[in-house]
C-alpha positions as CSV (number, residue, x, y, z in Angstrom):
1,X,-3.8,-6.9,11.2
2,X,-4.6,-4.7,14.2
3,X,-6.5,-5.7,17.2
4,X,-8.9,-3.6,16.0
5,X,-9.4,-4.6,12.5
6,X,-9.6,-8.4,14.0
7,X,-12.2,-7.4,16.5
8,X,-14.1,-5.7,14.0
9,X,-14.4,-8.6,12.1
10,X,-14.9,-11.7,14.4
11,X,-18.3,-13.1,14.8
12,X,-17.0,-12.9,18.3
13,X,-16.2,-9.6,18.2
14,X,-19.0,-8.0,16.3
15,X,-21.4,-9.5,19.1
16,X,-19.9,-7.5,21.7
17,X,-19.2,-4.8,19.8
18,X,-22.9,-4.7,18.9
19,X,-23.5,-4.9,22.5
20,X,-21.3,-2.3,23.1
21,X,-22.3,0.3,20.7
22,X,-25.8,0.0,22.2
23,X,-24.1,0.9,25.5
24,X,-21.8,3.8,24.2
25,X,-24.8,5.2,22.8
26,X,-26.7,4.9,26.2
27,X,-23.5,6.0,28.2
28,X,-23.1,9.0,25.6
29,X,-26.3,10.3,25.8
30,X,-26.1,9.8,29.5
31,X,-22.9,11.7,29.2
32,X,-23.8,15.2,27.3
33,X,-27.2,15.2,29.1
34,X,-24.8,15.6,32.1
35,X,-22.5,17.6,30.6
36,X,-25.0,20.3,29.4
37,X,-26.8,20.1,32.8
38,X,-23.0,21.0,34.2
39,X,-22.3,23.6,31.7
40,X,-22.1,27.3,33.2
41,X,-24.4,29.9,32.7
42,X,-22.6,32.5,30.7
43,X,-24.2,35.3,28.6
44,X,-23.4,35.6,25.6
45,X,-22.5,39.3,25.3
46,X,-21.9,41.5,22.2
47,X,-18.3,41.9,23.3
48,X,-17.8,38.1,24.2
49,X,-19.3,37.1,20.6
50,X,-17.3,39.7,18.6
51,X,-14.1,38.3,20.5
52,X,-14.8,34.3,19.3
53,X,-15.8,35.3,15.6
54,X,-12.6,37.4,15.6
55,X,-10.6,34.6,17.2
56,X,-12.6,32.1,14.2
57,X,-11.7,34.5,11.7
58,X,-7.8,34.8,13.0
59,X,-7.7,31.0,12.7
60,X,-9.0,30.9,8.8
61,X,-6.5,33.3,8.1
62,X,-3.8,31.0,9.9
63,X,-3.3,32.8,12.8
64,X,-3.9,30.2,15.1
65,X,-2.0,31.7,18.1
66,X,-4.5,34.8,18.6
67,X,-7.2,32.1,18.2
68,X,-6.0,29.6,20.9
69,X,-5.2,32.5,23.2
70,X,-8.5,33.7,23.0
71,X,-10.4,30.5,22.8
72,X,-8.7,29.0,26.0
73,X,-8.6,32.0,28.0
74,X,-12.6,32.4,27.7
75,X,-12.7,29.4,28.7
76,X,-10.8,29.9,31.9
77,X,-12.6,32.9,32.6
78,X,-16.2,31.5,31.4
79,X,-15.6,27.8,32.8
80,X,-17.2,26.7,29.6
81,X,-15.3,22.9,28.5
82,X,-16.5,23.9,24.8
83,X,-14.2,26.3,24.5
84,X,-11.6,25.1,25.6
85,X,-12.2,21.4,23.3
86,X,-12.5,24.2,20.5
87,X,-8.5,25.4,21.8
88,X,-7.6,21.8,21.5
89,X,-9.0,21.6,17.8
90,X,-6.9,24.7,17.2
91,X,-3.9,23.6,18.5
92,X,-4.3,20.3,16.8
93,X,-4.6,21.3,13.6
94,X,-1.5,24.3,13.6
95,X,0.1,20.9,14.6
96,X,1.2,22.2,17.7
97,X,0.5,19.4,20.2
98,X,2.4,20.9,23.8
99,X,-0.7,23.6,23.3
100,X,-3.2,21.0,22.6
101,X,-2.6,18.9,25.8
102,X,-2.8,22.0,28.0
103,X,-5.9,23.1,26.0
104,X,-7.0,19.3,27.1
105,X,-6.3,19.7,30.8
106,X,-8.2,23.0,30.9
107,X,-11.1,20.8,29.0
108,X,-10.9,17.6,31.5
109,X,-11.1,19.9,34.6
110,X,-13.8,21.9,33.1
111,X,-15.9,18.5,32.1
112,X,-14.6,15.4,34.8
113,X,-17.2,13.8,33.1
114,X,-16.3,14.0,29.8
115,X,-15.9,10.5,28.0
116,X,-14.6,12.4,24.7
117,X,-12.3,14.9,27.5
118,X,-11.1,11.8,29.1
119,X,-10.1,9.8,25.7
120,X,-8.3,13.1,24.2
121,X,-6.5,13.2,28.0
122,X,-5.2,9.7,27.5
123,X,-4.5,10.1,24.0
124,X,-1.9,12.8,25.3
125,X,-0.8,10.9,28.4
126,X,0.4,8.0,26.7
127,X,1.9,9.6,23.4
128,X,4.2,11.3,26.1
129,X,4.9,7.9,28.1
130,X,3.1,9.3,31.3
131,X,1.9,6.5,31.7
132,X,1.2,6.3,35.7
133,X,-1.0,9.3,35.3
134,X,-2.5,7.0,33.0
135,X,-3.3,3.7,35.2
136,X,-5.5,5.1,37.5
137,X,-8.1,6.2,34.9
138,X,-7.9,3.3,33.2
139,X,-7.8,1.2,36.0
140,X,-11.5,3.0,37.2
141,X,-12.7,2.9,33.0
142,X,-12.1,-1.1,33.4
143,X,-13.8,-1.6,36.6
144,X,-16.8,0.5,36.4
145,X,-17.6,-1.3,32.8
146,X,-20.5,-3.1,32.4
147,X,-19.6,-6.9,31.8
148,X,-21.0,-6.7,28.4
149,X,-18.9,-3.5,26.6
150,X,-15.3,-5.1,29.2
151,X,-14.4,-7.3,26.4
152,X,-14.1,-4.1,24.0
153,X,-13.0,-2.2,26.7
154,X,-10.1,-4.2,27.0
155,X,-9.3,-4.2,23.1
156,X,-9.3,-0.3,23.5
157,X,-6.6,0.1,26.3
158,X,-4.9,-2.1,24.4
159,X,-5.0,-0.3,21.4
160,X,-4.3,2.5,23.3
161,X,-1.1,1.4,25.3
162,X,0.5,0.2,21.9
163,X,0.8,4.3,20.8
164,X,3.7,4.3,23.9
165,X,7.1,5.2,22.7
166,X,7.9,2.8,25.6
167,X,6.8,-0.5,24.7
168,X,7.9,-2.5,27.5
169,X,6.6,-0.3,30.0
170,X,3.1,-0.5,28.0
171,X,3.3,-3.8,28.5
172,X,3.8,-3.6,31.5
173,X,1.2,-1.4,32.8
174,X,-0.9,-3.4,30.0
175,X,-0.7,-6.9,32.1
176,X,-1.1,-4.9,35.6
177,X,-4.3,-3.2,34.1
178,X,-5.6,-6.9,32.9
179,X,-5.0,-8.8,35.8
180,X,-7.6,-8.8,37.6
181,X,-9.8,-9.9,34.2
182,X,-7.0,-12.7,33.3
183,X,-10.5,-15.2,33.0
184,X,-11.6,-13.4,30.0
185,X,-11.1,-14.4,26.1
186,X,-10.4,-10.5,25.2
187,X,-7.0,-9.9,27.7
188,X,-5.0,-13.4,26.2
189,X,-5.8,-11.7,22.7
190,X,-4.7,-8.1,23.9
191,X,-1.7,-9.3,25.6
192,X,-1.0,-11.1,22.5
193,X,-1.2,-8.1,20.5
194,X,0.5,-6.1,23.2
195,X,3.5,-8.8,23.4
196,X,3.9,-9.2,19.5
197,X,3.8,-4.9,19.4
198,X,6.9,-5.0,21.9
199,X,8.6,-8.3,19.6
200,X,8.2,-10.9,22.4
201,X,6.8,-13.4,19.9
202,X,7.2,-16.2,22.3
203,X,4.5,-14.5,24.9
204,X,2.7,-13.6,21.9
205,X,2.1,-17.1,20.7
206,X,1.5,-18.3,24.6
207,X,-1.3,-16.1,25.0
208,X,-2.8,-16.5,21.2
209,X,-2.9,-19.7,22.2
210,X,-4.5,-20.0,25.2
211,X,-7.1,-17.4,23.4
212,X,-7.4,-20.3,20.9
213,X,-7.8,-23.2,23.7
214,X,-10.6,-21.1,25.8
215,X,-12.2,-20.5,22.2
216,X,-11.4,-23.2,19.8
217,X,-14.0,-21.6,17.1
218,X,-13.0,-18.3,17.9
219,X,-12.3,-16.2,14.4
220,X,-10.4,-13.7,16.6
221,X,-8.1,-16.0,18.6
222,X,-6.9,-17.7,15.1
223,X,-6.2,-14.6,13.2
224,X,-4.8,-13.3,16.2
225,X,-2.2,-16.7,16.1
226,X,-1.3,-16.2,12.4
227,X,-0.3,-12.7,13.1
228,X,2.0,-13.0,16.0
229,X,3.5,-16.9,13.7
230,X,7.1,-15.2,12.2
231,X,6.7,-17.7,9.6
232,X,4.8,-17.5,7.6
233,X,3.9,-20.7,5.5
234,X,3.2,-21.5,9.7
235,X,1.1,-19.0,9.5
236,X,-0.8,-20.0,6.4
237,X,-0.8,-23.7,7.9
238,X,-2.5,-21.9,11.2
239,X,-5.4,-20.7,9.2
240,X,-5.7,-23.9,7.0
241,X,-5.8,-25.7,10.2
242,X,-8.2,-23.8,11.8
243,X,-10.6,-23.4,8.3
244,X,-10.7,-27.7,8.0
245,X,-12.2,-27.7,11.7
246,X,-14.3,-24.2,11.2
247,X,-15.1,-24.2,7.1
248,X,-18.0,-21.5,8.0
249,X,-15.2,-18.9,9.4
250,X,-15.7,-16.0,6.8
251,X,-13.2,-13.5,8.1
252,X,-10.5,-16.3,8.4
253,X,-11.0,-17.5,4.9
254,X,-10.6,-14.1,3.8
255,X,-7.5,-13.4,5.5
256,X,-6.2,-17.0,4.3
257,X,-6.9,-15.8,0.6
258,X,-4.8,-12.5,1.2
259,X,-2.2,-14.1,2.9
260,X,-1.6,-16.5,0.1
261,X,-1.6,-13.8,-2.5
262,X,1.2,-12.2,-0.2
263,X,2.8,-15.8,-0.6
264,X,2.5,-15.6,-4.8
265,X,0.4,-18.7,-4.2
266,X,-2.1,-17.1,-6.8
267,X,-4.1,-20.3,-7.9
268,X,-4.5,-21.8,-4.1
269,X,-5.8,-17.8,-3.7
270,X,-7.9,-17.9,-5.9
271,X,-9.6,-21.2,-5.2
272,X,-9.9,-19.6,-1.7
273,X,-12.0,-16.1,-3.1
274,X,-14.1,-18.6,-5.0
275,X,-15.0,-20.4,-1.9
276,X,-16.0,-17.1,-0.6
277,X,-18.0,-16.3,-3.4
278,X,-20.1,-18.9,-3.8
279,X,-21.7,-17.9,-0.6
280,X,-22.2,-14.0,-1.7
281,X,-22.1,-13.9,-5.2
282,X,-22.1,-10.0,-5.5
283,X,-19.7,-9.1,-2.9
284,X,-17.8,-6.5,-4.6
285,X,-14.2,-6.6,-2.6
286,X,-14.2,-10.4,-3.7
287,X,-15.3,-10.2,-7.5
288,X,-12.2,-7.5,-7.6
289,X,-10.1,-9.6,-5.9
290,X,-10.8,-12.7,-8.2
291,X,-10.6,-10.8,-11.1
292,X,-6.8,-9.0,-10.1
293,X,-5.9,-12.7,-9.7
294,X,-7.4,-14.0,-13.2
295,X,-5.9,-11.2,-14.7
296,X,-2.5,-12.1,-12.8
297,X,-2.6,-15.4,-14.4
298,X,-3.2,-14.6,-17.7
299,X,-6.8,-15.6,-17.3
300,X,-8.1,-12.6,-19.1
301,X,-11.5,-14.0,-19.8
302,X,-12.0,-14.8,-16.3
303,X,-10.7,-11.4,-15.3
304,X,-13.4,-9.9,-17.3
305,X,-16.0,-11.5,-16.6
306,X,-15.5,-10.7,-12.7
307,X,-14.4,-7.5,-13.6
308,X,-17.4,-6.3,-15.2
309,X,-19.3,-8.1,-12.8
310,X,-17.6,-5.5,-10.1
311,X,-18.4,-2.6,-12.2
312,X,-22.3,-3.7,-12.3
313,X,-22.5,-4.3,-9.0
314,X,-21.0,-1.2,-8.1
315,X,-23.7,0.4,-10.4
316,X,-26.6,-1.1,-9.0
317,X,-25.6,0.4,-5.7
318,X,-24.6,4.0,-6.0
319,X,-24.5,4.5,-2.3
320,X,-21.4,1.9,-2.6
321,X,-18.3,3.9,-1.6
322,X,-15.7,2.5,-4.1
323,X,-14.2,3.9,-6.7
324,X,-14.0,1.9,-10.1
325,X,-10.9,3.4,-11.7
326,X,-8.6,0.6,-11.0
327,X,-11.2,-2.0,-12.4
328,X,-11.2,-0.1,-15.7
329,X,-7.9,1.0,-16.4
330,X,-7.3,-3.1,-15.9
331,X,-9.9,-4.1,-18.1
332,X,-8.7,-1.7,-20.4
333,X,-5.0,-3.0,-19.9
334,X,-6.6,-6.5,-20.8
335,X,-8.0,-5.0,-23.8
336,X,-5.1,-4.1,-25.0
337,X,-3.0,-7.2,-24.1
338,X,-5.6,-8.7,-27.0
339,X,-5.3,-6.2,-29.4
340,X,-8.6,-5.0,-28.5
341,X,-7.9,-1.1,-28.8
342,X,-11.3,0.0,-29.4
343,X,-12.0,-1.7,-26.6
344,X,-9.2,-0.4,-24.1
345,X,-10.7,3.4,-24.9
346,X,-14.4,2.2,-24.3
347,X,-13.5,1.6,-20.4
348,X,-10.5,4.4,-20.4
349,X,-13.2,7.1,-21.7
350,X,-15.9,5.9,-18.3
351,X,-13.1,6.9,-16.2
352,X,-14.4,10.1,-14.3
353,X,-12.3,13.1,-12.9
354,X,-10.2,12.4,-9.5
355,X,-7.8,9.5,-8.8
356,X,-6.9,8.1,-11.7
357,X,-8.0,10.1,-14.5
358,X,-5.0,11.9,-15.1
359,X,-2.9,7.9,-15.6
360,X,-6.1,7.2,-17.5
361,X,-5.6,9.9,-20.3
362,X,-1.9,9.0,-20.6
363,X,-2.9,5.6,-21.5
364,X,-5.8,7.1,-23.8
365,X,-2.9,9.1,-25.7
366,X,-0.5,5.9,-25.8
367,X,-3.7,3.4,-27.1
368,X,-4.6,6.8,-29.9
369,X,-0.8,6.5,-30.9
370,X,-1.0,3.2,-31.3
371,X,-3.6,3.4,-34.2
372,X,-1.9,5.3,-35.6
373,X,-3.5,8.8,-35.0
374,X,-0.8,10.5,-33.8
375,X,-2.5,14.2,-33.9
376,X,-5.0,12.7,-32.0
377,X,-2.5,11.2,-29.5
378,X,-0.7,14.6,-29.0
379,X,-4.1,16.4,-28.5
380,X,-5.6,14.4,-25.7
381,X,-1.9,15.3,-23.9
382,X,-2.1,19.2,-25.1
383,X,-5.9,19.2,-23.7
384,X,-4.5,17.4,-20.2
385,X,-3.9,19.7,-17.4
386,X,-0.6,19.0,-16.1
387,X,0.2,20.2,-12.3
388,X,3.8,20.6,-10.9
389,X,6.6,19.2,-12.4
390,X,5.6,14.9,-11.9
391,X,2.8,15.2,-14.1
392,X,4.2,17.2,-17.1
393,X,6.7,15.3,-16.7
394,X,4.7,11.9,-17.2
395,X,3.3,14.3,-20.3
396,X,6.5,14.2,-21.9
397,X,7.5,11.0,-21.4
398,X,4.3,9.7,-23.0
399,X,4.5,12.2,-25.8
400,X,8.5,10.5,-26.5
401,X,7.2,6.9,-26.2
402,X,4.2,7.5,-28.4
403,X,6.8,8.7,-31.3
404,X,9.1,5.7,-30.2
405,X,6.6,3.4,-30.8
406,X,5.7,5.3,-34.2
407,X,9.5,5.0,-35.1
408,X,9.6,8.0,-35.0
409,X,13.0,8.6,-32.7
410,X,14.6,11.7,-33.8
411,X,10.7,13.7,-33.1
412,X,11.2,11.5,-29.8
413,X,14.5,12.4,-28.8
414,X,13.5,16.4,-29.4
415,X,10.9,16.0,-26.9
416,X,13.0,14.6,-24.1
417,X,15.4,17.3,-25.0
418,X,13.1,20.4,-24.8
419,X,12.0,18.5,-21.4
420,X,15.6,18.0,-20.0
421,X,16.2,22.0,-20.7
422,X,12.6,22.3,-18.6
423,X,13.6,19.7,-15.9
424,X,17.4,18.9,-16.8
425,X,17.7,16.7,-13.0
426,X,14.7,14.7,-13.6
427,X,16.5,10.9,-13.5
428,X,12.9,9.7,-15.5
429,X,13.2,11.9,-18.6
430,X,17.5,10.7,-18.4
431,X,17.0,7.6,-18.3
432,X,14.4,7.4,-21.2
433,X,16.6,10.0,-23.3
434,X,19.5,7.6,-22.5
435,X,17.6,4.3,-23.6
436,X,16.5,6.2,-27.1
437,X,19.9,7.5,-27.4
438,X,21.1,3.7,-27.3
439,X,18.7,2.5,-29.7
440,X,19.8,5.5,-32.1
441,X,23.4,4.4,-31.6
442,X,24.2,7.6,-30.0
443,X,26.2,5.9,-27.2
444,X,28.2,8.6,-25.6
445,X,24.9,10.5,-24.9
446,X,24.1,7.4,-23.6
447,X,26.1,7.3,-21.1
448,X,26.7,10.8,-20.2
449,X,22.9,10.5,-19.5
450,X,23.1,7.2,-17.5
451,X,26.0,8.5,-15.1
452,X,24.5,12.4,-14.4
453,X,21.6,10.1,-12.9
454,X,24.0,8.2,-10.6
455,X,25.7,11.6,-9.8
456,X,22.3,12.7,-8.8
457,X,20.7,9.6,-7.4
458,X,23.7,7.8,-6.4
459,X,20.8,4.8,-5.1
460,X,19.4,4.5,-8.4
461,X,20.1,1.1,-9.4
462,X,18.2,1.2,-12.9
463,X,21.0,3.6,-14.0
464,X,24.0,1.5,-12.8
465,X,22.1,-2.1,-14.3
466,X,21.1,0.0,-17.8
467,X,25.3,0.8,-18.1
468,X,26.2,-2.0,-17.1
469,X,24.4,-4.3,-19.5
470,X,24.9,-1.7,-22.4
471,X,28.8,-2.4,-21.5
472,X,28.3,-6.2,-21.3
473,X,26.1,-6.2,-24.5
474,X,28.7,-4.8,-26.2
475,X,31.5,-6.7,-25.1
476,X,33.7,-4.4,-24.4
477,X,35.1,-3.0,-20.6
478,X,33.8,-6.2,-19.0
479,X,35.0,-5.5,-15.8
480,X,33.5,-1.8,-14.5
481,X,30.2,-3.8,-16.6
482,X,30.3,-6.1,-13.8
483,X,31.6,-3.4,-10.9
484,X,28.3,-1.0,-11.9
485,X,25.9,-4.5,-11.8
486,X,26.9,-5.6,-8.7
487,X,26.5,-2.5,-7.4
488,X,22.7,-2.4,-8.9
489,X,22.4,-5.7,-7.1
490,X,23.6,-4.5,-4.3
491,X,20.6,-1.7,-4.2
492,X,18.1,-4.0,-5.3
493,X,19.4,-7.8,-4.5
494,X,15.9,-9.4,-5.9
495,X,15.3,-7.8,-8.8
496,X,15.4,-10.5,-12.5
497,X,16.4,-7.7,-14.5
498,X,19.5,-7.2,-12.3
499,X,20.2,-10.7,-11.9
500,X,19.8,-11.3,-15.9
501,X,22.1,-8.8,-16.1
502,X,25.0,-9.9,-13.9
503,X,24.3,-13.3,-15.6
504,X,25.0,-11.7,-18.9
505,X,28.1,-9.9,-18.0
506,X,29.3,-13.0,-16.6
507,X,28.7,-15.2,-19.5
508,X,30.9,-12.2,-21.2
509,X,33.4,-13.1,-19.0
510,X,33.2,-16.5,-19.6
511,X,32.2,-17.8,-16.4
512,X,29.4,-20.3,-17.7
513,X,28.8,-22.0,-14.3
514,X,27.8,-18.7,-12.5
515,X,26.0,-17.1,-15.2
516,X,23.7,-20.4,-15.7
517,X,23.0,-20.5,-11.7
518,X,21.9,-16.3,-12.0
519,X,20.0,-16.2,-15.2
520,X,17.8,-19.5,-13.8
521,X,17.4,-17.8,-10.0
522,X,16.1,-14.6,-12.4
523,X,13.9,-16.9,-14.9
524,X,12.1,-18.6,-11.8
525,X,11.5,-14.9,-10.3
526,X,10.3,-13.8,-13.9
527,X,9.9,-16.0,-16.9
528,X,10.6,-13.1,-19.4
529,X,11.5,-13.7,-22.6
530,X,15.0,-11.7,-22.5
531,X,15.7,-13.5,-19.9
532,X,14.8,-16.5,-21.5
533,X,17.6,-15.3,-24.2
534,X,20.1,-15.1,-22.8
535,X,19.6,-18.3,-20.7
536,X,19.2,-20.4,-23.9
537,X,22.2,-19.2,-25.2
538,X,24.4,-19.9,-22.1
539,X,23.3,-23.3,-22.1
540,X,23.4,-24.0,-25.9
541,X,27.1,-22.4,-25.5
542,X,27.4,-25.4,-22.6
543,X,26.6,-27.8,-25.1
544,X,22.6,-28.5,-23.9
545,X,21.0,-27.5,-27.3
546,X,17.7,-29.3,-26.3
547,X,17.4,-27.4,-23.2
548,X,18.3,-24.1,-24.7
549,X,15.8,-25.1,-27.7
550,X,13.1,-26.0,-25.7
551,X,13.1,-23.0,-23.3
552,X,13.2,-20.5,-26.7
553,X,10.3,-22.0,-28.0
554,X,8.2,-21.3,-24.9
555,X,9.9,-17.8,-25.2
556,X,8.7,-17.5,-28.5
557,X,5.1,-18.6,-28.0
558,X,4.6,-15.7,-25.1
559,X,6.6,-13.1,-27.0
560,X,7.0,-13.8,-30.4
561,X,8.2,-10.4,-31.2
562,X,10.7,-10.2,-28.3
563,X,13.8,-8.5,-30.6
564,X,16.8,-10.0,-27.9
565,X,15.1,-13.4,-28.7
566,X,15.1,-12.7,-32.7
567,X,18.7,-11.6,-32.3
568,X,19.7,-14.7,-30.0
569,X,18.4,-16.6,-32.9
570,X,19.8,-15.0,-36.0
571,X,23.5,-14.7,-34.4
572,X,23.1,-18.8,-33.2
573,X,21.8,-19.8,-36.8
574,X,19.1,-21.5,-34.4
575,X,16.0,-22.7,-36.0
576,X,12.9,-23.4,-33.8
C-alpha cells in the first residue's frame, strides 16, 4: 500500500481529495488562462510549419534526435513553452532522460507558471537527488496552498520525495518541508510513509500512531499502522482492532480480507468479503474475490454461484472496465474438476480475443482430447496462431499431453521430438520429453534429458528434484539422489514436492526419523495424495499401521485414482 492508494481510499482522504480536485480544477484553469495570455506572438510561417511537420515526421520514423533538435531550438528562438514540453515528450519517449530535463528547463523558464512545467521539473530534480534545488519550490507549493487541498499537498511531496535514490536525505528534507505543518493529520501519515520507505520502522510506527491518536476513526491512520507493523499477524491484529471499534470502515475491512488471504487464512477471508457484501451485493471486485476463495476451498458450488454472478454483473454494465477471462477459464476449470466437459467448453468458447484467449484454446484442445476427439483436439491447435517461440512451444506441449492422456506415448514422444529439433534448449519441452521417457521406461533418455536442463539452467530445481526422486524411486545410487535433492531444496527450500522428495530418498536410506519429520512439514504445506503415500508407508514401516491407514483413506477419498497411492497399496498388501 502506497500513500497514495491509502489516500485514495480513506473517507478521510476522499473528502479532501474531493476538495482538492475542485481546487486543481480552479487553479488549472486559472493556470492555462495565464499561460495562453503569456504565450508569444509568433507567426506561423510556411517555413516554420514545414520545419515541425518534418521534425513530427523524423520522430515517427524514429529519428528522434532531428526532432528534439528542431523542436527545442524553435522553442528557444520562438519563446514558445509548447515546444519545448513537445521536446520533453520526445526525449521521453527515445528514453533519453539527460535531454528531457534540459528540454524541461527550457519549458519551466519559458512558462514560470506552469503547474504541469513545475511538476515535470521536480520530477527531474529529485530522480537525480538535487534535492536543494528542490526545497525551495516546494517549500513556496506548501505555503501558498489553500488550507483545504494542504492535506493532499503534503501526501504529494511525499510521494514525490520517496522517488530519491537517497532516502535518508528525502527524509530529511521531507521532515524540514513538514515542520512547520507538524499540527496536521496528513504530515504524521507522510512521515510515516516516508520513515517506513527509508526502513526506520520504529519512526514509522511513532508517527502512524500519533496519526491514529489525533484520528482514532481515521481509515488512513490504521492502514497506514498495518503497513509500516513487520509482523504481520500484528498487522492483521491492528486492523481487527481497529474494525471492532469502527465496523462501518469499508476500505479497512477490505484490506483486512486481502491481508488474510496473503496469510492462507482463506475461511476467516472469506467471512470478511461476505461482510462486505452484504452491504453492496453487486460489487464486482468482491463477488470475484469470494468466488477465487470458494473455489480455493473446494467450494465449487459457491464459487459458481459468485462467479456467474461477476460475469452478470459485468454484463449489465458494459461501461465496467474488467475483463472476464479469468472468471471463465475458472469456472471452466471447475467444470472440469466435476466431470462437467460440456460444460468447461460452454465458458472456454465466451472467451473473446486478447489476454487470455490464446491459454483459453489450449485448454479447449486438452478438454476436446479428453472426449476423446482427438482430430478435433489437434485442429483447434493447428487453427491457433502461435507467435514466437513461448507460445508454439505451449502448442506442443499440449499437443504431447493430449496424446499422453490418450495413452497414446510413442505419437507423444514424436511430438516433443520434432519440437526439441525446433527448440532443442527449451528446458519445458526437456523436462516433459524426460517425464514421458520415464513413464516408457526409456530411462537413459531420461536422464540425458533431465541433466542438459541443469547444464542449461543450472537454477532449475524441477530438474535436479525429477532425478533425484527417479534415483530414489528406484532404489539405486541413493547418495547423488539425495546430493541433486538437497540441491533442489536448496533453490526452492519451501516447496512439498521437494520436501516429499528428500523425505523419500531418506526413507531409502533408512533414516525413518528424518523422512517422517519432512514428508509431515510437506503434507501440512500440501495435503497431496503422493505425498500422502509415501507418508503412510514411512509410518506403517515404523510400526503405526492405524496412522498410515487412516491418512491413505483420506488420500483415497480426494484422489482415488492417484497411481503412487495404488502402488503404495498393492506392494504393502494394505487393504483400506
Amino acid at each position: 500500500m502506497t500513500t497514495g492508494e491509502a489516500s485514495s481510499t480513506s473517507p478521510d482522504a476522499g473528502k479532501s481529495s474531493a476538495s482538492a480536485e475542485t481546487a486543481s480544477k480552479t487553479g488549472s484553469a486559472q493556470n492555462a488562462e495565464a499561460n495562453e495570455a503569456s504565450l508569444p506572438e509568433v507567426e506561423l510561417t510556411s517555413e516554420m510549419l514545414y520545419r515541425l511537420l518534418t521534425a513530427e515526421i523524423a520522430f515517427q520514423r524514429g529519428n528522434w534526435q532531428m526532432a528534439y533538435v528542431t523542436m527545442l531550438s524553435t522553442a528557444q528562438q520562438t519563446r514558445d513553452p509548447r515546444l519545448a514540453h513537445r521536446a520533453a515528450e520526445i526525449a521521453l519517449t527515445a528514453k533519453q532522460p539527460e535531454e528531457a530535463f534540459n528540454a524541461v528547463k527550457v519549458w519551466r523558464a519559458l512558462a514560470p507558471n506552469s503547474e504541469e512545467a513545475t511538476q515535470y521539473y521536480l520530477s527531474f530534480v529529485v530522480l537525480g537527488d538535487n534535492l536543494e534545488e528542490a526545497k525551495p519550490i516546494i517549500e513556496e507549493r506548501l505555503r501558498e496552498a489553500a488550507p483545504a487541498t494542504r492535506g493532499v499537498l503534503i501526501f504529494q511531496v511525499q510521494r514525490l520525495l520517496a522517488r530519491a535514490k537517497d532516502k535518508d536525505a528525502a527524509f530529511s528534507l521531507l521532515e524540514q518541508l513538514l515542520a512547520p505543518y507538524s499540527s496536521m493529520h496528513e504530515t504524521h501519515l507522510a512521515l510515516a510513509q516516508g520513515a517506513f520507505a527509508k526502513g526506520d520502522l520504529q519512526r514509522a510506527r511513532d508517527e502512524a500512531q500519533t496519526a491514529l491518536k489525533d484520528k482514532p476513526d481515521s481509515e488512513l491512520a490504521a492502514l497506514t499502522m498495518a503497513q509500516v507493523l513487520p509482523d504481520k499477524n500484528d498487522a492483521l491484529r491492528s486492523l481487527a482492532d481497529f474494525l471492532a471499534r469502527n465496523p462501518k470502515a469499508r476500505d479497512v475491512r477490505m484490506a483486512y480480507a486481502r491481508m488474510l488471504v496473503d496469510q492462507n487464512q482463506y475461511e476467516q477471508a472469506r467471512k470478511t468479503f461476505e461482510v462486505l457484501l452484504k452491504d453492496q451485493p453487486k460489487e464486482p471486485t468482491l463477488l470475484y474475490a469470494l468466488g477465487v476463495l470458494a473455489a480455493q476451498m473446494n467450494d465449487y458450488q459457491a464459487a459458481e454461484n459468485y462467479l456467474t454472478s461477476y460475469l452478470n454483473v459485468l454484463a449489465a454494465n458494459q461501461d465496467e472496465e474488467r475483463d472476464p477471462t479469468q472468471a471463465l477459464l475458472l469456472l471452466a476449470q471447475i467444470a472440469e474438476e466435476r466431470k462437467d466437459l460440456d460444460g468447461a467448453l460452454k465458458w472456454l468458447s465466451q472467451v473473446e480475443p486478447g489476454e487470455g484467449y490464446f491459454g483459453a484454446q489450449l485448454k479447449r484442445a486438452q478438454i476436446i482430447g479428453k472426449r476423446g476427439d482427438m482430430a478435433g483436439a489437434r485442429k483447434v491447435l493447428t487453427d491457433l496462431h502461435a507467435s514466437g517461440e513461448r507460445e508454439e512451444t505451449q502448442v506442443i506441449l499440449t499437443e504431447g499431453q493430449i496424446l499422453r492422456d490418450a495413452n497414446r506415448m510413442p505419437e507423444a514422444m514424436n511430438v516433443l521430438k520434432a519440437g526439441l529439433k525446433r527448440f532443442p534448449k527449451n528446458t519445458e519441452l526437456l523436462y516433459d520429453y524426460a517425464m514421458m521417457a520415464e513413464k516408457s521406461n526409456q530411462l537413459d533418455a531420461m536422464e540425458s534429458s533431465l541433466r542438459k536442463i541443469i547444464e542449461i539452467a543450472p537454477n532449475n530445481q524441477h530438474a535436479y528434484n525429477a532425478l533425484g526422486y527417479s534415483l530414489a524411486e528406484r532404489n539405486v545410487r541413493l547418495q547423488e539422489a539425495y546430493t541433486l535433492i538437497e540441491k533442489a531444496l536448496s533453490l526452492a527450500p519451501e516447496d512439498p514436492f521437494i520436501m516429499d522428495s528428500m523425505g523419500w530418498v531418506q526413507y531409502r536410506m533408512g533414516r525413518l526419523n528424518e523422512a517422517e519429520s519432512l514428508l509431515r512439514r510437506a503434507y501440512e504445506l500440501r495435503p497431496d495424495a503422493e505425498i500422502a503415500a509415501h507418508l503412510g508407508e514411512v509410518l506403517w514401516i515404523k510400526g503405526q499401521k492405524d496412522a498410515a491407514q487412516k491418512l491413505w483413506r483420506a488420500a483415497q477419498t480426494k484422489d482415488p485414482q492417484n497411481d503412487t497411492l495404488k502402488s503404495t497399496l498393492a506392494r504393502l498388501n494394505v487393504n483400506l
